[in-house]
N, C-alpha and C positions, 0 to 999 in steps of 0.2 A: 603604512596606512593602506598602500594598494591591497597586500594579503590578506589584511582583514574585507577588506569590501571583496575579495573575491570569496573568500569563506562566506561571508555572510548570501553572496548569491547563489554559492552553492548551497546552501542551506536554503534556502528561496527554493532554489528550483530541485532540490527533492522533495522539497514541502508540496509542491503543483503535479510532479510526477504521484508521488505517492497517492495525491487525490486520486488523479487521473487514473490509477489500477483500480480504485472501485466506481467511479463513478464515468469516467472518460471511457471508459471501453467498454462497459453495457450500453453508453450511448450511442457510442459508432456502430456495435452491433445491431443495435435496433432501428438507427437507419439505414443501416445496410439491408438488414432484414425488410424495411418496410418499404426500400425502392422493389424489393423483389418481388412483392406482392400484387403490388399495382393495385392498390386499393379494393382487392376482395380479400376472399376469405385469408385465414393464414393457411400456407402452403408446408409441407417438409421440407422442403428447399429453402425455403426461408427461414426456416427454422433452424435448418444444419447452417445456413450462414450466417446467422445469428452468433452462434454456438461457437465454431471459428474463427468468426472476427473476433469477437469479442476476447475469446483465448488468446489468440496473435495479438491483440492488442496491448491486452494483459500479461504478457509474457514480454514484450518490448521494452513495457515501462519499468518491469522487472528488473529487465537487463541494463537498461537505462540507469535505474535506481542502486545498481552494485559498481558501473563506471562512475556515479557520481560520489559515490561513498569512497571507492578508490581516490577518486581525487583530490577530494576533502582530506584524505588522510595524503597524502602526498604534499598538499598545498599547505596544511597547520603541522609538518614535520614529526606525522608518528611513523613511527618504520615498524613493524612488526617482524623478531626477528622468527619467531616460533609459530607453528597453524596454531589457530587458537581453535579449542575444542570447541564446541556449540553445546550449551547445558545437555539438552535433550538429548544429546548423542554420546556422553559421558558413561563409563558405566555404574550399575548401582550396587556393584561391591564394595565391600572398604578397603581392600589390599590394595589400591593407590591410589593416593592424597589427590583431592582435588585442585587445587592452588600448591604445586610445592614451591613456591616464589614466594606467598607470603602476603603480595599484594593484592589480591581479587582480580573480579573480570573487569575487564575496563570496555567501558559502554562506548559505542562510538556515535557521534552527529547521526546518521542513520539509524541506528538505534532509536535513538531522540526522537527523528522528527516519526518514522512509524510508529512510536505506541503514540505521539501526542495525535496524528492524522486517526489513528485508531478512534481513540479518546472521544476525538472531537465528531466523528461521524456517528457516534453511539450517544453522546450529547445533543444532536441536532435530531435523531431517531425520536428519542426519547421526545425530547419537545414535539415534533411532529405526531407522535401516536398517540398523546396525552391532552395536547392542547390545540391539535388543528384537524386530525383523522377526523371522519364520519364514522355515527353508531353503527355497529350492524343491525342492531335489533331497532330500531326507531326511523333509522335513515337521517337523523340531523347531523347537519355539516356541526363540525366543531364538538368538543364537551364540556 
């Protein structure tokens, strides 16, 4: 029972890191940025710190997001004996077999939670541009 409640909060908490790469670290950026301003104009400084934090940040949770997948797989007992190819980087010859195991790719928890975190912030877009934005041509809140 312990294993599984630790799976399950590793699964938690790449679901909160994963937010955190789009939406946590344009935030920090923007307050980073917006202490630098002091309340006038925006500045290039503030702008380049914007820019950086917000990279750094996003680069963290990154990193964050590949130990926690590591662990996951440690913790639910997959061992990977072989590098596993990444589609994209496979080549697009035929002279050798994609899968020669037989079995496919095998998806992992991280997998998982980045396309459902994808998923869900293109879901909540969509609702926001559709049903809460302002016109541009009329200026009414909502449509």
């Amino acid at each position: 029972m312990g294993e599984r409640l630790q799976r399950i909060a590793l699964v938690a908490t790449m679901s909160v890191t994963a937010v955190n790469v789009w939406l946590g670290a344009p935030l920090v950026g923007l307050w980073v940025g917006s202490r630098l301003t002091g309340g006038a104009a925006i500045s290039m400084g503030a702008l380049a710190a914007f820019v950086i934090v917000t990279l750094a940040v996003g680069l963290a949770c990154l990193q964050l997001l590949a130990a926690l997948g590591a662990r996951y797989e440690r913790v639910s007992g997959i061992r990977r004996t072989v590098h596993r190819q990444l589609p994209w980087l496979r080549s697009m010859r035929g002279e050798r077999p994609h899968d020669p195991t037989g079995t496919g790719p095998a998806l992992t928890a991280l997998d998982y939670v980045l396309v459902l975190v994808v998923m869900a912030c293109l879901v909540a877009f969509e609702i926001w541009f559709f049903f809460f934005s302002s016109s541009p041509i009329d200026q009414r809140s909502g449509r």
